[in-house]
PDB file of N, CA, C and O in Angstrom:
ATOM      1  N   UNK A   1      98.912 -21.992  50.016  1.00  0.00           N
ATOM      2  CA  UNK A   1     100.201 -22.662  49.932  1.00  0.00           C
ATOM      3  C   UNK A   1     100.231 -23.757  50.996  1.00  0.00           C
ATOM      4  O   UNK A   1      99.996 -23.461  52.168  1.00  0.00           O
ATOM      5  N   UNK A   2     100.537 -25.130  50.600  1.00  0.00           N
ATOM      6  CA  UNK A   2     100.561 -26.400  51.269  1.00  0.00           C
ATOM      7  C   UNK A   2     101.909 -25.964  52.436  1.00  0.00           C
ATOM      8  O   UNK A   2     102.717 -25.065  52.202  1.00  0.00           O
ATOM      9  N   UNK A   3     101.911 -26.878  53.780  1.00  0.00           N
ATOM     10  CA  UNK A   3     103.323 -26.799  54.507  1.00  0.00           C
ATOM     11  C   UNK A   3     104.209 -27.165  53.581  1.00  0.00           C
ATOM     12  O   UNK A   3     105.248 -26.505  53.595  1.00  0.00           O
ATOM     13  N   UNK A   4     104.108 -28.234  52.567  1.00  0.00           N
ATOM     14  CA  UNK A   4     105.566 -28.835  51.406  1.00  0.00           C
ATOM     15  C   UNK A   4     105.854 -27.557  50.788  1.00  0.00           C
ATOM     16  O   UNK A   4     106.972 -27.194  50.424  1.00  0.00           O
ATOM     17  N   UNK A   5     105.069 -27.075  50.718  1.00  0.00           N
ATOM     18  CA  UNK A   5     105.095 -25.521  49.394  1.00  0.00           C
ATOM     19  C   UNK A   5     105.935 -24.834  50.175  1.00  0.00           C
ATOM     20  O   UNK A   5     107.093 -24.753  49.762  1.00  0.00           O
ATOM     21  N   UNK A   6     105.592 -24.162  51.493  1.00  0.00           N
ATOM     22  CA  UNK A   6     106.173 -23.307  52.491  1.00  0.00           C
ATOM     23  C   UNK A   6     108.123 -24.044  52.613  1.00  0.00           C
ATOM     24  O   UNK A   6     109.234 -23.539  52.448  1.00  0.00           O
ATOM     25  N   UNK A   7     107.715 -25.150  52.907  1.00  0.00           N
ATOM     26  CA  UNK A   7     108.627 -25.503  53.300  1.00  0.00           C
ATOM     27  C   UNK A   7     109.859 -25.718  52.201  1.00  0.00           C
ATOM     28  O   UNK A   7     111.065 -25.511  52.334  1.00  0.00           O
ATOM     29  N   UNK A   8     109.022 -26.261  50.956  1.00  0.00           N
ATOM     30  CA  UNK A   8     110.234 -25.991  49.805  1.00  0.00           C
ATOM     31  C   UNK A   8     111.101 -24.583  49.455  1.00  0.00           C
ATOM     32  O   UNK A   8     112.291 -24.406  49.193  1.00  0.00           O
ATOM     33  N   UNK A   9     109.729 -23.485  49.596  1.00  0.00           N
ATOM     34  CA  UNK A   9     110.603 -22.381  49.126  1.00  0.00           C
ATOM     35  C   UNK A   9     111.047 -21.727  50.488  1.00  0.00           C
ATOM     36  O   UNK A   9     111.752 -20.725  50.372  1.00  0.00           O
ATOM     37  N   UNK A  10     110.875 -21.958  51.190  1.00  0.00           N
ATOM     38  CA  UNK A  10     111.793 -21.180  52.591  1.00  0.00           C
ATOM     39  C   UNK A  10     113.160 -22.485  52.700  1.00  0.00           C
ATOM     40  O   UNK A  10     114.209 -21.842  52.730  1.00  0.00           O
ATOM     41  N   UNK A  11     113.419 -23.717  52.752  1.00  0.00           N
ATOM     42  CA  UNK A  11     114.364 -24.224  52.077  1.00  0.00           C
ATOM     43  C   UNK A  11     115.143 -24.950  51.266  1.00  0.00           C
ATOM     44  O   UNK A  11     115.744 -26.014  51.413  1.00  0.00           O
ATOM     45  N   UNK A  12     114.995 -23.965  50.122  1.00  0.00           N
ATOM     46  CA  UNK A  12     115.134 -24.587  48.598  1.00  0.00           C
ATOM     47  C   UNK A  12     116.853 -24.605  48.876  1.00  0.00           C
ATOM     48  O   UNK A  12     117.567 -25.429  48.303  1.00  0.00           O
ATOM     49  N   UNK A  13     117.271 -23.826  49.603  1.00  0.00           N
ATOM     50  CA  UNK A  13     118.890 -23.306  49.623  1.00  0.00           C
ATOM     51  C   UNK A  13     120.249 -24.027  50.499  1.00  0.00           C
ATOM     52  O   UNK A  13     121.472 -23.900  50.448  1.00  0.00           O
ATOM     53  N   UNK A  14     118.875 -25.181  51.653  1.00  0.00           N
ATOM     54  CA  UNK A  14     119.560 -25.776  52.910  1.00  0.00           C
ATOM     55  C   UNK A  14     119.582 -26.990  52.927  1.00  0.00           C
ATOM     56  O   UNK A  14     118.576 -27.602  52.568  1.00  0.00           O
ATOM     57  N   UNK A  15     120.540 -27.556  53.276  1.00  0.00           N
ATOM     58  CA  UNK A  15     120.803 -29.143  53.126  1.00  0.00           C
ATOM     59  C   UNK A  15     119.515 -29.828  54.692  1.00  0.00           C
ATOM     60  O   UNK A  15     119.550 -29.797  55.922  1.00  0.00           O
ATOM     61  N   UNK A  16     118.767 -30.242  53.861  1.00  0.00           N
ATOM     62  CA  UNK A  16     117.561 -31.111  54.848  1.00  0.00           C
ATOM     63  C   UNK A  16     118.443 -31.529  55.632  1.00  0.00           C
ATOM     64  O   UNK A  16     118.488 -30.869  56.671  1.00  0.00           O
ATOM     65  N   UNK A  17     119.192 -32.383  55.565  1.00  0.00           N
ATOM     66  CA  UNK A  17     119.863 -33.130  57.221  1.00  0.00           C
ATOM     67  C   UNK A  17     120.468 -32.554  57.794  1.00  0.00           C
ATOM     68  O   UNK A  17     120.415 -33.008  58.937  1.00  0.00           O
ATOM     69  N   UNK A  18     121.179 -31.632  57.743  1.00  0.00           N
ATOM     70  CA  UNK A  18     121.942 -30.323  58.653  1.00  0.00           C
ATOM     71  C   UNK A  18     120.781 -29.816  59.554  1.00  0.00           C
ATOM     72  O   UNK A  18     120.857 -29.943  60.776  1.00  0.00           O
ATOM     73  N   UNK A  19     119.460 -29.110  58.814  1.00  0.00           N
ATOM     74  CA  UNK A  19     118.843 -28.890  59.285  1.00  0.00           C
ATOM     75  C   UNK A  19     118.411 -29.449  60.346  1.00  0.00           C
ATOM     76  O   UNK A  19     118.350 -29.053  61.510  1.00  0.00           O
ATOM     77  N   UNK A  20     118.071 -30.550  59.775  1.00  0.00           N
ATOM     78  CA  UNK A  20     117.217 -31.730  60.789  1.00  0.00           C
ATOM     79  C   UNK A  20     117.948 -31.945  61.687  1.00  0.00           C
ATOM     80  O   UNK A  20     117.347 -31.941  62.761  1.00  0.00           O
ATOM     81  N   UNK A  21     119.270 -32.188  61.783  1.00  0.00           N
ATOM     82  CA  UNK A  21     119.960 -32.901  62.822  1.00  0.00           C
ATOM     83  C   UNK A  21     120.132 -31.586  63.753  1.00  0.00           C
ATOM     84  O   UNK A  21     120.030 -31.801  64.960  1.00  0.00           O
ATOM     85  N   UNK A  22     120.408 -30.095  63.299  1.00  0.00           N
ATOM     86  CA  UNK A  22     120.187 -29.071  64.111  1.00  0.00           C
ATOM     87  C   UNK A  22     118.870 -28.525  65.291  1.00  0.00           C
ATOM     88  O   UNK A  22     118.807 -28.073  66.434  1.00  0.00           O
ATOM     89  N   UNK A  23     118.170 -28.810  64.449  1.00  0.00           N
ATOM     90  CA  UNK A  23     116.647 -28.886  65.141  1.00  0.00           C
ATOM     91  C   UNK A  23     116.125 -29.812  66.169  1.00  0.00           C
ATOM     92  O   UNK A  23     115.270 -29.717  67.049  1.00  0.00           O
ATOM     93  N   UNK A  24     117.161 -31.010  65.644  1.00  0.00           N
ATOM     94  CA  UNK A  24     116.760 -32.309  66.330  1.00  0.00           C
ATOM     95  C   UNK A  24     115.293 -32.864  65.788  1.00  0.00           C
ATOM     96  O   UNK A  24     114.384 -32.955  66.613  1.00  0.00           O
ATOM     97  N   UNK A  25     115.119 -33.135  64.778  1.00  0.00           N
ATOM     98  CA  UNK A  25     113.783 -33.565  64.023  1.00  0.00           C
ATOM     99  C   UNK A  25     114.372 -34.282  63.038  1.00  0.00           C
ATOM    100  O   UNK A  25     115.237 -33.955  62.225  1.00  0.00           O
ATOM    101  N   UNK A  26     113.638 -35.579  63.261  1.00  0.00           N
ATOM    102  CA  UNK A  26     113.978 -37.221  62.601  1.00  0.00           C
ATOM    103  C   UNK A  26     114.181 -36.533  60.788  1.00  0.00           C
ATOM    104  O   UNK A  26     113.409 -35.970  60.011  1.00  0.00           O
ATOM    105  N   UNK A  27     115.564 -36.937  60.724  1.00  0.00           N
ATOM    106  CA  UNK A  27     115.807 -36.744  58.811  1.00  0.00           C
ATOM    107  C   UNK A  27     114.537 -36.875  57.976  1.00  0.00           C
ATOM    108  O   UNK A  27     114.096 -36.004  57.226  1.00  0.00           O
ATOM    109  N   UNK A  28     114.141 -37.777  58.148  1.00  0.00           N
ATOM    110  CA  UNK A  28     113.426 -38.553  57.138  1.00  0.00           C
ATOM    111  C   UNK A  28     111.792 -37.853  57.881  1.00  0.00           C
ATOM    112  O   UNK A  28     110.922 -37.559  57.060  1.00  0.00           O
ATOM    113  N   UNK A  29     111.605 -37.717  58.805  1.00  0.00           N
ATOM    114  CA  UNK A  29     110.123 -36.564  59.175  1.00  0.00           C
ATOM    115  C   UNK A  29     109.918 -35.269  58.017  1.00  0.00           C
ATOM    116  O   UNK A  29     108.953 -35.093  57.273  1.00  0.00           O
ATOM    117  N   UNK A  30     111.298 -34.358  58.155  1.00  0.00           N
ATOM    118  CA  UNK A  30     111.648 -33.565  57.605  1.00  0.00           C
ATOM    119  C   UNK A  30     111.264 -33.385  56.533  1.00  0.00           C
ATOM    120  O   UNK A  30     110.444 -32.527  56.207  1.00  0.00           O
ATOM    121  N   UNK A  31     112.052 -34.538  55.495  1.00  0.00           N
ATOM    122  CA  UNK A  31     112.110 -34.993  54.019  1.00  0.00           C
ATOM    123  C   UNK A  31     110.740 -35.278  53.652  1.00  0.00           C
ATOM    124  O   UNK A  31     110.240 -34.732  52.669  1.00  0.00           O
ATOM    125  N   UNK A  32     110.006 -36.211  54.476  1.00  0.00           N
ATOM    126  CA  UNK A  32     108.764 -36.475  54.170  1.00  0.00           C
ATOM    127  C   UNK A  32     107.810 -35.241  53.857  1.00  0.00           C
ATOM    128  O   UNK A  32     107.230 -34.978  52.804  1.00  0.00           O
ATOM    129  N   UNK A  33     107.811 -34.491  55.188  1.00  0.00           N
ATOM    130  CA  UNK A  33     106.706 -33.196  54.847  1.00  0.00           C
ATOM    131  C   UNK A  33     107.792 -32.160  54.038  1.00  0.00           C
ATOM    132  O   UNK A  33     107.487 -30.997  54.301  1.00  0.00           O
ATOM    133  N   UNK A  34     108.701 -32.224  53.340  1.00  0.00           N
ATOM    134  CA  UNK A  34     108.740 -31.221  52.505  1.00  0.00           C
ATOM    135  C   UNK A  34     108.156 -32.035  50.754  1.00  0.00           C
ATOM    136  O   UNK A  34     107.542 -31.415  49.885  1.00  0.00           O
ATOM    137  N   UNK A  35     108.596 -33.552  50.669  1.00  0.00           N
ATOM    138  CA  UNK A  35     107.841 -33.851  49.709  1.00  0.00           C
ATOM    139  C   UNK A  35     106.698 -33.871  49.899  1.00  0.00           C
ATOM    140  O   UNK A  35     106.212 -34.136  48.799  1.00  0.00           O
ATOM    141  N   UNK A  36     105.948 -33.763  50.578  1.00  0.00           N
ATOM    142  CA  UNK A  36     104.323 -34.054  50.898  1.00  0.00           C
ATOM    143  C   UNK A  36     103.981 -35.152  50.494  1.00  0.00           C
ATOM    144  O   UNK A  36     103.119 -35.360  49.639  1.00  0.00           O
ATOM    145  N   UNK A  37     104.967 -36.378  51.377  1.00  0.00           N
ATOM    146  CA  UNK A  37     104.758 -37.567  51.638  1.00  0.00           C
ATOM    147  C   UNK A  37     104.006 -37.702  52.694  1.00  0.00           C
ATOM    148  O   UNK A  37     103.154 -38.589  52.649  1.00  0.00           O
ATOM    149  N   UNK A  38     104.130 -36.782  54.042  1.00  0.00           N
ATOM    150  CA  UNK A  38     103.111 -36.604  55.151  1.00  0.00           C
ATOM    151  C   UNK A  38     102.899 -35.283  55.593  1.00  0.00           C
ATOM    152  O   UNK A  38     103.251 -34.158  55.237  1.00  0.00           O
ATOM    153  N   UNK A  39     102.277 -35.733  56.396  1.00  0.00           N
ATOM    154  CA  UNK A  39     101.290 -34.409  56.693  1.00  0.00           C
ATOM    155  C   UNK A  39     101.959 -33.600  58.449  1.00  0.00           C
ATOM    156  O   UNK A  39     102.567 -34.417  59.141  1.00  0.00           O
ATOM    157  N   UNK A  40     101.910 -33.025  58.689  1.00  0.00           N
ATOM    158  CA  UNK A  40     102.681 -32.726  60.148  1.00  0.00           C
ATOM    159  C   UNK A  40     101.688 -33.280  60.899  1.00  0.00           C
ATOM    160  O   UNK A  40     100.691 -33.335  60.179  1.00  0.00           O
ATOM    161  N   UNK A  41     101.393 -33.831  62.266  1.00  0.00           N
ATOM    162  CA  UNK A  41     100.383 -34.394  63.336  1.00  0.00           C
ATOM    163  C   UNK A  41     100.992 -33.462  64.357  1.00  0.00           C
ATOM    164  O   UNK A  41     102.085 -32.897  64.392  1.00  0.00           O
ATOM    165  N   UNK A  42      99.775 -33.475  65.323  1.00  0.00           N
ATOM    166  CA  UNK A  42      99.637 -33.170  66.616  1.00  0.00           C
ATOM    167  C   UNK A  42     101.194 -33.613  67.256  1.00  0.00           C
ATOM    168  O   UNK A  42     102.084 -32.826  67.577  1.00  0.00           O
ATOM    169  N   UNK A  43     101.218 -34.665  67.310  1.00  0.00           N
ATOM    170  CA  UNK A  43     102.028 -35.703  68.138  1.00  0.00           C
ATOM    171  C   UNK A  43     103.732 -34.943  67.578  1.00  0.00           C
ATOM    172  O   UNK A  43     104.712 -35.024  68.317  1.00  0.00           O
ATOM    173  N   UNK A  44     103.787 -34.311  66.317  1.00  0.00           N
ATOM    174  CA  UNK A  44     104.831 -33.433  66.014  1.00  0.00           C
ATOM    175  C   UNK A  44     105.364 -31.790  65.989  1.00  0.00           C
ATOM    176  O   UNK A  44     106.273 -31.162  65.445  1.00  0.00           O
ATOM    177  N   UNK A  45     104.374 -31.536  66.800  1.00  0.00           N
ATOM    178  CA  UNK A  45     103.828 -30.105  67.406  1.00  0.00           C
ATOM    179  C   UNK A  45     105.177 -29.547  67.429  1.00  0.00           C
ATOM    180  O   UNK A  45     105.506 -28.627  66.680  1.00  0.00           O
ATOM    181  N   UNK A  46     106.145 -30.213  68.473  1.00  0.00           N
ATOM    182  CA  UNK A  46     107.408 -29.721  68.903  1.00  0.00           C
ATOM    183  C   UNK A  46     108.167 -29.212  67.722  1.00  0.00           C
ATOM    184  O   UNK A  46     108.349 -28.010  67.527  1.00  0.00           O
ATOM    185  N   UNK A  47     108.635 -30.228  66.883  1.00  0.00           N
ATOM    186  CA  UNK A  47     109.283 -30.059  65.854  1.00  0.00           C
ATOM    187  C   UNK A  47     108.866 -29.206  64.884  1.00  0.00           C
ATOM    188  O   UNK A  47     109.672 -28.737  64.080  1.00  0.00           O
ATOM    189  N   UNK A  48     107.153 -28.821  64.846  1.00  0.00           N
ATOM    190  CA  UNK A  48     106.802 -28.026  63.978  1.00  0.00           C
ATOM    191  C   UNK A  48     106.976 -26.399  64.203  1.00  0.00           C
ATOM    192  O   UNK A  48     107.185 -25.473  63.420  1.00  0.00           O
ATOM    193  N   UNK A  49     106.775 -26.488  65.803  1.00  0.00           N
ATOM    194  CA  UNK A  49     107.264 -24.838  66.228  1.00  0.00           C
ATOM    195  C   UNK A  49     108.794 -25.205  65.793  1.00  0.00           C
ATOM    196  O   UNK A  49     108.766 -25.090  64.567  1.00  0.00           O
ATOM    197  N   UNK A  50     110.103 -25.584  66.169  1.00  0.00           N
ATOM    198  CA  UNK A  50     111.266 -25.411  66.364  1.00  0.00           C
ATOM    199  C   UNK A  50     111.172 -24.874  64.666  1.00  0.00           C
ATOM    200  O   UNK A  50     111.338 -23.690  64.374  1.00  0.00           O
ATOM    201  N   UNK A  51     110.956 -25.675  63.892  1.00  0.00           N
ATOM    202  CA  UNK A  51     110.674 -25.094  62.223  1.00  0.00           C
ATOM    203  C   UNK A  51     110.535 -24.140  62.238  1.00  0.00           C
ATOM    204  O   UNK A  51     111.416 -23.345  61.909  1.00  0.00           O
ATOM    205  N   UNK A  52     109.202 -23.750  62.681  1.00  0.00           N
ATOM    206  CA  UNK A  52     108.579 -22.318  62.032  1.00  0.00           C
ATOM    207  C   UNK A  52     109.729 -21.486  62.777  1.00  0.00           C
ATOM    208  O   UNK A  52     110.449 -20.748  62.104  1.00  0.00           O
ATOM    209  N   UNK A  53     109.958 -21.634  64.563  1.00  0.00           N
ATOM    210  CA  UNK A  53     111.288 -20.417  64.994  1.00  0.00           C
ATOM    211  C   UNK A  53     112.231 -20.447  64.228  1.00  0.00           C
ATOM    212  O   UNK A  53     112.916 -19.442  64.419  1.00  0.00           O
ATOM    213  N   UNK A  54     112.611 -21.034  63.501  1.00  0.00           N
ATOM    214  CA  UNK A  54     114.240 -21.643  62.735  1.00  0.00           C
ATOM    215  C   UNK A  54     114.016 -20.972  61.114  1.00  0.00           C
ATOM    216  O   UNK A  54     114.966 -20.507  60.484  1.00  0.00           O
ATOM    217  N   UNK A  55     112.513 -21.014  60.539  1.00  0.00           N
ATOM    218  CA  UNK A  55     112.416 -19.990  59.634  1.00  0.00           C
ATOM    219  C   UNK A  55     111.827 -18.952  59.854  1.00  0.00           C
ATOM    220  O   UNK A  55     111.606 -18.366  58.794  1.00  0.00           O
ATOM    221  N   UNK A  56     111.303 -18.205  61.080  1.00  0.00           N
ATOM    222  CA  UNK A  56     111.372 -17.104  61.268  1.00  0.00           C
ATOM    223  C   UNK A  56     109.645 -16.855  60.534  1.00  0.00           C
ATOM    224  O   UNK A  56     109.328 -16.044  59.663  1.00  0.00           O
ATOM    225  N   UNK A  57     108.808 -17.813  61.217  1.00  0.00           N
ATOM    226  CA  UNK A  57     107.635 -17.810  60.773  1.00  0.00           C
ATOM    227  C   UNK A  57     106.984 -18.086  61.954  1.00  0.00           C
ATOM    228  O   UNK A  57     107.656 -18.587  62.856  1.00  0.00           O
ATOM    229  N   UNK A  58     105.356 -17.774  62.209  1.00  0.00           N
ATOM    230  CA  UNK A  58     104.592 -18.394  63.425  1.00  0.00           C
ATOM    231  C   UNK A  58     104.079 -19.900  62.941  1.00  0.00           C
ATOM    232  O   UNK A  58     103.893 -20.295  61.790  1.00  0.00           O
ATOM    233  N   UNK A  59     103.973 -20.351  63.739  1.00  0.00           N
ATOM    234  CA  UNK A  59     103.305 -21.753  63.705  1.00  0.00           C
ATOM    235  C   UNK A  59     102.394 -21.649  62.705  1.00  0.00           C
ATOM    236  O   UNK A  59     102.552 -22.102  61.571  1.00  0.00           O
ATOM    237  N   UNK A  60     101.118 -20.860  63.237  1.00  0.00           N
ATOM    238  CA  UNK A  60      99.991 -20.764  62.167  1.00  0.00           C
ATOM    239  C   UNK A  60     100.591 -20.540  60.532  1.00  0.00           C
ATOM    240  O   UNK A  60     100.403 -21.298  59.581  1.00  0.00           O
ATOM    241  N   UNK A  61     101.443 -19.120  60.550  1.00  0.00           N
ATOM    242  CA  UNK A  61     101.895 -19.527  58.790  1.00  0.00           C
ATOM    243  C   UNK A  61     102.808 -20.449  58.348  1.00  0.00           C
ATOM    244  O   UNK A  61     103.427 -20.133  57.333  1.00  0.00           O
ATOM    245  N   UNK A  62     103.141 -21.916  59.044  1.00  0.00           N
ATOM    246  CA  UNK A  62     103.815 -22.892  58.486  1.00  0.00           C
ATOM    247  C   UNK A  62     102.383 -23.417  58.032  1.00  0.00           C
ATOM    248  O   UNK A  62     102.139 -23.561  56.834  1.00  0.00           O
ATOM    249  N   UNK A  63     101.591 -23.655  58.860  1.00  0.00           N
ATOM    250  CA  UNK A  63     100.190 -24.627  58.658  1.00  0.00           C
ATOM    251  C   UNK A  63      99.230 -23.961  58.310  1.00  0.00           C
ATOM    252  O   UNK A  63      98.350 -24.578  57.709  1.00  0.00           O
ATOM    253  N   UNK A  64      99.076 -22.816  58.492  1.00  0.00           N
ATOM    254  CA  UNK A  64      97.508 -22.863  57.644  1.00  0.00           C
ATOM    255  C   UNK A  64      97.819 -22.500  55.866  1.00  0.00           C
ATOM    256  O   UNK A  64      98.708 -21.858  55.306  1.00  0.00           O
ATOM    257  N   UNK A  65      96.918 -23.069  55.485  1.00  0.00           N
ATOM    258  CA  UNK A  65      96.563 -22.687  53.977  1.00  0.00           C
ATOM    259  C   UNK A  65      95.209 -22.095  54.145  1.00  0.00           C
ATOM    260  O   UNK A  65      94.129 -22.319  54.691  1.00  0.00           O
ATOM    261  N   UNK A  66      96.119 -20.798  53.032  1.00  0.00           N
ATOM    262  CA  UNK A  66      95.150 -19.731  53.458  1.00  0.00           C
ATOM    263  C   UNK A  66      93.820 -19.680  52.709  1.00  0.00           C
ATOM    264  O   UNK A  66      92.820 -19.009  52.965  1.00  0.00           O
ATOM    265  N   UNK A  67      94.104 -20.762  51.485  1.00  0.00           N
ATOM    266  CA  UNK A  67      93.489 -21.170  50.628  1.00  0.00           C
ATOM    267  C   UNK A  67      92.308 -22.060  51.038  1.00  0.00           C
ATOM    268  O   UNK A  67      91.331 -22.329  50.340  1.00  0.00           O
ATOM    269  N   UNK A  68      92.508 -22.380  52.015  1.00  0.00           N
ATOM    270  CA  UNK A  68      91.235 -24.142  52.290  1.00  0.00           C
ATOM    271  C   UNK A  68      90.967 -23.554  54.156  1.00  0.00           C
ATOM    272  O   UNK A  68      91.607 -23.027  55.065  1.00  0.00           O
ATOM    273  N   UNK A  69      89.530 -24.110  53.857  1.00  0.00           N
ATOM    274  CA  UNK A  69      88.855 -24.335  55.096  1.00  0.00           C
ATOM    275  C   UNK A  69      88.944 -25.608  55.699  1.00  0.00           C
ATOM    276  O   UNK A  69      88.558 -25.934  56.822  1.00  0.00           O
ATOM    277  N   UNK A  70      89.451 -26.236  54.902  1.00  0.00           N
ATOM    278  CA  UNK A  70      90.008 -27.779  55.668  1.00  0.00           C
ATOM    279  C   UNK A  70      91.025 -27.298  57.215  1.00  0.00           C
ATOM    280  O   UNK A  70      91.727 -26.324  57.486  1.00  0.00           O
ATOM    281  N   UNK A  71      90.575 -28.740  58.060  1.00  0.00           N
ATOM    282  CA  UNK A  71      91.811 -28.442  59.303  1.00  0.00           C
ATOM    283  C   UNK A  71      93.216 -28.511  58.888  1.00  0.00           C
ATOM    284  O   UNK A  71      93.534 -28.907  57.767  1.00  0.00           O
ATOM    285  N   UNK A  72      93.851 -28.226  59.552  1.00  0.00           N
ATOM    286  CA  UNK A  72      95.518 -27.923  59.218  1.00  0.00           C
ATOM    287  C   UNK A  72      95.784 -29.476  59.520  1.00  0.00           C
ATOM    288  O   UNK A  72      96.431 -30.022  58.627  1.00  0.00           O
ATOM    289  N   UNK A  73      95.486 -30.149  60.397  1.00  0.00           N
ATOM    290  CA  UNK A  73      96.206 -31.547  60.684  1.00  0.00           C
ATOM    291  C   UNK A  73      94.788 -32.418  62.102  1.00  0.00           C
ATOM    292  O   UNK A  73      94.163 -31.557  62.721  1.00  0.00           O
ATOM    293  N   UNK A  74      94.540 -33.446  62.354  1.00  0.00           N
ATOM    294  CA  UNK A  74      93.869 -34.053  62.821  1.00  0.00           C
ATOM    295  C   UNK A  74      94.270 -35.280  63.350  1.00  0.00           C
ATOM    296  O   UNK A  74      94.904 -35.959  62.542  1.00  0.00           O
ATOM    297  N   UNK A  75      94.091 -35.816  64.528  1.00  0.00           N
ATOM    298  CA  UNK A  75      94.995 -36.876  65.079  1.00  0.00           C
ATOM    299  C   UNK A  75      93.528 -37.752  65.706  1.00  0.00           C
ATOM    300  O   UNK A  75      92.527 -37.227  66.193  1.00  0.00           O
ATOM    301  N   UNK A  76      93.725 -38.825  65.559  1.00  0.00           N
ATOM    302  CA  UNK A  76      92.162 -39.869  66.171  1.00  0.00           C
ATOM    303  C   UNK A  76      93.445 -41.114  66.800  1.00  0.00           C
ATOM    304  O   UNK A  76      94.426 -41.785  66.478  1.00  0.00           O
ATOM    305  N   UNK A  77      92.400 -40.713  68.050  1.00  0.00           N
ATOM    306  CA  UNK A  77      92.777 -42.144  68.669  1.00  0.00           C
ATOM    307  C   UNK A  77      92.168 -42.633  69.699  1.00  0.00           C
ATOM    308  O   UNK A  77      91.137 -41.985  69.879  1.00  0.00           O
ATOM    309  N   UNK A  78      92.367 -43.938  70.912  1.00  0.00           N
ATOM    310  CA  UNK A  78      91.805 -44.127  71.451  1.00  0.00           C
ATOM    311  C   UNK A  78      92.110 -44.355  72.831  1.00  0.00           C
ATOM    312  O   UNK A  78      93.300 -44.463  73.130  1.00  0.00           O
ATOM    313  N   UNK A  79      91.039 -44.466  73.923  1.00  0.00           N
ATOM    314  CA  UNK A  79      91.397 -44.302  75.003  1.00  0.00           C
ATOM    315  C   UNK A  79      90.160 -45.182  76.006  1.00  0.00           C
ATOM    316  O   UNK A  79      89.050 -44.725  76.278  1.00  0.00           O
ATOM    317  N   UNK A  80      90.552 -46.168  76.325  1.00  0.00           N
ATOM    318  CA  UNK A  80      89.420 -46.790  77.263  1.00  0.00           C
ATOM    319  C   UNK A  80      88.523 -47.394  76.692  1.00  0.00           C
ATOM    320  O   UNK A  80      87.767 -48.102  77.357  1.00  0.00           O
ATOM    321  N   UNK A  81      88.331 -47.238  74.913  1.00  0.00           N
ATOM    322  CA  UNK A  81      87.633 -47.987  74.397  1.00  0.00           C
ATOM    323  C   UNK A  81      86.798 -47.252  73.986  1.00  0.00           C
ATOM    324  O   UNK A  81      85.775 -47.716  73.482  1.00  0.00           O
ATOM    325  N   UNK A  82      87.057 -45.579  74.114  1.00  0.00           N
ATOM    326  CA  UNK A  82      86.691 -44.424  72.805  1.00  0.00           C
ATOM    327  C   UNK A  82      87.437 -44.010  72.172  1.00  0.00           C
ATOM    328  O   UNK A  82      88.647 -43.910  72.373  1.00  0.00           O
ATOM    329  N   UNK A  83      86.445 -43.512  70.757  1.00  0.00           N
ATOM    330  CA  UNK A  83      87.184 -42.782  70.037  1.00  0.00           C
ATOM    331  C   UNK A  83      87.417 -41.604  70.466  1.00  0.00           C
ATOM    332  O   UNK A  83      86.542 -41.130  71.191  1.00  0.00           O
ATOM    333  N   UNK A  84      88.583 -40.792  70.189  1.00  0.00           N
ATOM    334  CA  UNK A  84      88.361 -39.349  69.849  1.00  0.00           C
ATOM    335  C   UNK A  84      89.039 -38.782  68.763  1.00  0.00           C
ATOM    336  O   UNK A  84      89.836 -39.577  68.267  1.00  0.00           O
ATOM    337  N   UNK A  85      89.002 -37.680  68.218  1.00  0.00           N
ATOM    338  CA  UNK A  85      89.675 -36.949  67.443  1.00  0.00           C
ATOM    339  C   UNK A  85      89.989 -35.584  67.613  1.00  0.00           C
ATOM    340  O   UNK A  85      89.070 -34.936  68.112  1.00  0.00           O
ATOM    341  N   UNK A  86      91.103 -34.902  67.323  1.00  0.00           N
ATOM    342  CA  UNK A  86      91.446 -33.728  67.942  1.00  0.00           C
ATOM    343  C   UNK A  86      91.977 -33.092  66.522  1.00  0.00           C
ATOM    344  O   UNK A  86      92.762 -33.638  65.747  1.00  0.00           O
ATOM    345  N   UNK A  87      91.361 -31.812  66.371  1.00  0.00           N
ATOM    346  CA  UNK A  87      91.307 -30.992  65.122  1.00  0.00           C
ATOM    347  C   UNK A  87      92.153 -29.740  65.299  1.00  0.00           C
ATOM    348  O   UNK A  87      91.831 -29.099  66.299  1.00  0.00           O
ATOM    349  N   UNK A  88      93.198 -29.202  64.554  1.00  0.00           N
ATOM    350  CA  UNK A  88      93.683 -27.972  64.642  1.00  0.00           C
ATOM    351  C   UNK A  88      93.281 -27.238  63.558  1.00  0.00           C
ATOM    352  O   UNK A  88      93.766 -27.799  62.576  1.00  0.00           O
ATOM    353  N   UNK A  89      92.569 -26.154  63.173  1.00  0.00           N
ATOM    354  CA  UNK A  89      91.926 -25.724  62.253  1.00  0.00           C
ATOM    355  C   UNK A  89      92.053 -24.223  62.998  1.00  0.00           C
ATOM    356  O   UNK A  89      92.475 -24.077  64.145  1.00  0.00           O
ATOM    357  N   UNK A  90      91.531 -22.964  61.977  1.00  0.00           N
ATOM    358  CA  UNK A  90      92.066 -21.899  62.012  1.00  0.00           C
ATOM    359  C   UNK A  90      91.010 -21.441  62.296  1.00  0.00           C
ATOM    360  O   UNK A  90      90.142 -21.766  61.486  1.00  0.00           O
ATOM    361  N   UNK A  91      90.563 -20.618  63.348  1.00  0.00           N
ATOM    362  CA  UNK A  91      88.936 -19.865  63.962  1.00  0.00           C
ATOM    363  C   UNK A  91      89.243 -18.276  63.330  1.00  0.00           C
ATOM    364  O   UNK A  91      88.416 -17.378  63.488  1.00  0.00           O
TER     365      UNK A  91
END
């Protein structure tokens, strides 16, 4: 099950911007990863725990699919004139 999947049926019942504005997580962040317009990043870590506490889930079962060996989310960027990339994936 994708985070959009998780996230549709845990809230199929709750008005997205109530939520969001409760949580404090940008409306339209929200909206996006429940359509699986995006993907959650590193850089949204915060907002992704306050989620999972707020549905009463751990971090790991908002993000992993239990289905795929793919990483859960991956962030590349740069610093001094390297690359790096930083992987959250399930050991």
């Amino acid at each position: 099950m994708s985070v959009s999947d998780t996230l549709k049926k845990k809230l199929k019942d709750k008005n997205l911007s109530k939520v969001a504005r409760q949580l404090k997580i940008p409306k339209t962040l929200l909206h996006e990863w429940v359509q699986a317009k995006r993907t959650p990043s590193l850089k949204n870590v915060i907002h992704l725990k306050n989620l999972a506490n707020y549905l009463s889930l751990s971090l790991e079962d908002l993000l992993i699919d239990e289905q795929s060996e793919m990483p859960v989310t991956s962030l590349t960027f740069d610093d001094a004139g390297r690359k790096y990339r930083i992987k959250i994936e399930r050991v």
